[in-house]
C-alpha positions in Angstrom: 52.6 53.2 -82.4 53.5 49.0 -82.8 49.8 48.4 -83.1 49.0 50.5 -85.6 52.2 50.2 -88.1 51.5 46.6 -88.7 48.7 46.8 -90.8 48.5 48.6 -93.9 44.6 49.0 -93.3 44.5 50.5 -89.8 44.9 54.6 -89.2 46.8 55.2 -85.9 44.6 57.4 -84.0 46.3 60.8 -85.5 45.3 59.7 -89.1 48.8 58.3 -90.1 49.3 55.3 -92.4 52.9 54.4 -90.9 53.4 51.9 -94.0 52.8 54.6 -96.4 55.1 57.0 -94.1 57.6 54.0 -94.0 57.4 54.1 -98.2 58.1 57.2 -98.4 61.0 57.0 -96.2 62.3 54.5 -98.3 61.8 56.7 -101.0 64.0 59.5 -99.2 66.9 56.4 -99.4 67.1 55.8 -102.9 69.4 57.9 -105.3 68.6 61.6 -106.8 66.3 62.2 -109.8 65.7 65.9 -111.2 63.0 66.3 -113.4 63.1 70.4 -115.8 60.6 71.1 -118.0 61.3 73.8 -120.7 59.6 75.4 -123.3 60.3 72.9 -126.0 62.3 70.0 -124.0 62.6 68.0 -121.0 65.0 67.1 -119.1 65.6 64.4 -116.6 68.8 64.2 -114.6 69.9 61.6 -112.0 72.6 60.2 -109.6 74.1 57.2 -111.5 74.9 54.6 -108.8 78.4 53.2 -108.9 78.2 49.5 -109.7 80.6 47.1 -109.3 84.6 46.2 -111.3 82.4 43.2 -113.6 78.9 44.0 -113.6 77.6 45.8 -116.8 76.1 49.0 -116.0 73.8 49.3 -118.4 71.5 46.9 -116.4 71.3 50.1 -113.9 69.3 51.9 -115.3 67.0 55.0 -113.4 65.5 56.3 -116.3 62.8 54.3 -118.9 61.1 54.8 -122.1 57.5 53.7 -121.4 56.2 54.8 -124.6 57.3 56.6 -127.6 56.2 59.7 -126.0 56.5 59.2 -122.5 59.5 58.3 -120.0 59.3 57.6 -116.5 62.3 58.0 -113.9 62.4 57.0 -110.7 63.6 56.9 -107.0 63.6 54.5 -104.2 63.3 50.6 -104.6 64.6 49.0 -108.1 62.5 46.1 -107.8 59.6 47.7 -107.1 60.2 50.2 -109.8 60.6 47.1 -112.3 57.0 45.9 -111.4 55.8 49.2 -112.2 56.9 50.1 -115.1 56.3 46.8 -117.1 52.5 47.3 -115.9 52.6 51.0 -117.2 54.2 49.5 -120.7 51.3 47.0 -120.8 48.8 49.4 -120.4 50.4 51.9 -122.8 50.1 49.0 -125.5 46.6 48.1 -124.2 45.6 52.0 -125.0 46.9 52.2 -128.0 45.4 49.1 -129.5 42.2 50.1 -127.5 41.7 53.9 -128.7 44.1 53.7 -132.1 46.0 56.6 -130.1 49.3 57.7 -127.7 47.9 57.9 -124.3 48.2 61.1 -122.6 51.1 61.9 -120.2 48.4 62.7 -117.3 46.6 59.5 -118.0 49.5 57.6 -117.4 50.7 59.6 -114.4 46.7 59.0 -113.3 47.1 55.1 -114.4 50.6 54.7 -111.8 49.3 56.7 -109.5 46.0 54.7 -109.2 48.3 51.6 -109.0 49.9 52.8 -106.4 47.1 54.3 -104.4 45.5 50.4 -104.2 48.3 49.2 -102.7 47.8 51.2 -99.4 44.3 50.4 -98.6 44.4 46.7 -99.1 45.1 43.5 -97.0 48.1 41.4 -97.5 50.1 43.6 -99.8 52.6 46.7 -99.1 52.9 49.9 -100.5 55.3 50.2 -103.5 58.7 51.9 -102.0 58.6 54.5 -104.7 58.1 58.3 -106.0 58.1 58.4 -110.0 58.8 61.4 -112.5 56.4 61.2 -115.3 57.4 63.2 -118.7 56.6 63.3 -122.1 54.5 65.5 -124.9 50.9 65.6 -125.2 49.5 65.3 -128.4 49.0 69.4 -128.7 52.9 69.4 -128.8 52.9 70.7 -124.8 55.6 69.5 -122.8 54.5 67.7 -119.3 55.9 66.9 -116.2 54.5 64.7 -113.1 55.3 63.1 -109.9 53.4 60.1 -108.4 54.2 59.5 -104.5 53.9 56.2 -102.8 50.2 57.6 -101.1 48.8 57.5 -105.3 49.1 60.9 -105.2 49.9 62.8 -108.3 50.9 66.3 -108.9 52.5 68.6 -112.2 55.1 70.5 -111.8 57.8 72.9 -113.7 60.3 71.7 -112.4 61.0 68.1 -109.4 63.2 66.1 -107.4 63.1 63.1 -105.6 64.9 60.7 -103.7 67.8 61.6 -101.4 68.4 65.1 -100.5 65.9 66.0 -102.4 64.8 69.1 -100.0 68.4 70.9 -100.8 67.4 70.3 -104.5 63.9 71.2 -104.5 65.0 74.8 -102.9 67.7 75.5 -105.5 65.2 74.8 -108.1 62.7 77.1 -106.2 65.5 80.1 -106.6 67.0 79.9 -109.4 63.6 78.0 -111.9 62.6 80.9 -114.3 61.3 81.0 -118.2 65.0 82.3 -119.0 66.7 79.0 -117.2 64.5 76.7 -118.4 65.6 77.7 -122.3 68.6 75.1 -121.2 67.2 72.5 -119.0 69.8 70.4 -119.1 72.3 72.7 -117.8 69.4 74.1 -114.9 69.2 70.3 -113.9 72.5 69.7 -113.5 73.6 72.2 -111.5 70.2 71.4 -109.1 71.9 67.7 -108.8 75.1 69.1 -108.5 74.2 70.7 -105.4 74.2 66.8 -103.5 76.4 65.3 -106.0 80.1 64.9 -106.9 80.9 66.2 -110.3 81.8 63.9 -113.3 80.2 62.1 -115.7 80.4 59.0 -114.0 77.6 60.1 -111.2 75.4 61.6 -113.3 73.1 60.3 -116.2 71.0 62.8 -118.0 68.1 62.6 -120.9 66.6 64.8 -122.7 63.3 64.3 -124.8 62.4 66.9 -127.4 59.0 67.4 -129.3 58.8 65.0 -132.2 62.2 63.1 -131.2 63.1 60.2 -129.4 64.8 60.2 -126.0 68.2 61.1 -126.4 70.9 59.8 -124.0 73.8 62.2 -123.4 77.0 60.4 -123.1 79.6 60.8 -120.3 81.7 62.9 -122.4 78.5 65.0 -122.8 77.9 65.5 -119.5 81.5 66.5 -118.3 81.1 69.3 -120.8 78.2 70.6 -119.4 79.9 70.1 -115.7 83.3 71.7 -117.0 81.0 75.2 -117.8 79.1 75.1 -115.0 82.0 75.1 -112.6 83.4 77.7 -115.1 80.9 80.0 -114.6 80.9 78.8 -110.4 84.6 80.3 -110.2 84.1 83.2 -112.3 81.1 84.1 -110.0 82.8 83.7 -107.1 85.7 85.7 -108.2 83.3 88.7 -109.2 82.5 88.2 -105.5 85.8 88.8 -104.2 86.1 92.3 -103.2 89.4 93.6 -104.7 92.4 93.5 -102.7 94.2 97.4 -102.4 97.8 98.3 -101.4 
């Protein structure tokens, strides 16, 4: 396997790009995002790293307006991610003074994806060590939702997560996604991340973005309310499953 993982250009003879694989694993490392599309609103929900006694955490940041329609969140490396994202902004203005027009969510899911998908097929360069959620509005008022993998592969979805643990997320949003739950996305997204993550505001960030709004932060305060009922309604479903103890 040595010969063929040095290259990004070579396929080992079982049709594996290992640099790709190895982006992808570094994907797998990097903190939670959960991505919930509703009928009027997404959400996007993430594991907020803890940073340190004097740094200012709002330099930390996992989730990022790229246009006034579109945000873009994020898991693996930060530094890649930065790269990224100031390319998509550029290109966002480039449309816009180009066509007079918002560009679509799924051109810019297409337009990072592309980026990405050149960096595994040429000389001298590495893959970029990360998997993106893409969300915003179209113009016909429909809500969207994308991932973009390290590969350039892009995909839609109802409902995402990425980064670590992402597997034990992706299956609770498999069970419990339906039209009903997604009529509070916020509250379906953060009882997926709370599935891999300690409660309290302090380890979780969450956004929402409504038609015609801009992208609303929700403060800690926010958050622990939301936490607070969900682990309400945890106990009082656990209790219903009790059975009742008789004399």
């Amino acid at each position: 396997m040595a010969r063929y993982d040095r290259a990004i250009t070579v396929f080992s003879p079982d049709g594996h790009l290992f640099q790709v694989e190895y982006a992808m694993e570094a994907v797998r490392k990097g903190t939670t995002a959960v991505g919930v599309r509703g009928p009027d609103h997404i959400v996007f929900a993430v594991e907020r790293k803890s940073t340190a006694k004097l740094q200012d955490p709002r330099t930390v940041r996992k989730i990022h307006k790229i246009d006034d329609n579109i945000v873009l969140s994020f898991a693996g490396l930060t530094a890649d991610a930065r790269v990224l994202i100031n390319r998509t902004r550029i290109e966002c203005q480039s449309y816009r003074l180009t066509f007079e027009d918002s560009p679509s969510v799924e051109y810019i899911a297409e337009y990072v994806s592309g980026i990405q998908q050149r960096y595994t097929q040429s000389g001298g360069v590495r893959p970029f060590g990360i998997s993106t959620l893409i969300m915003g509005f179209d113009t016909d008022g429909q809500p969207r939702l994308f991932q973009t993998e390290p590969s350039g592969n892009y995909t839609a979805w109802k409902a995402v997560a990425i980064g670590r643990n992402m597997k034990t997320v992706k299956e609770y949003l498999e069970k419990n996604y339906s039209e009903e739950t997604a009529q509070d996305g916020v509250k379906l997204a953060c009882r997926a991340l709370l599935e891999v993550v300690e409660a309290g505001g302090k380890n979780i960030e969450v956004a929402i973005l409504r038609k015609g709004q801009s992208l609303e932060f929700l403060t800690e305060e926010k958050v622990d309310e939301y936490i607070n009922i969900i682990e309400a309604e945890k106990a009082e479903l656990e209790k219903k499953k009790k059975p009742a103890v008789t004399d």
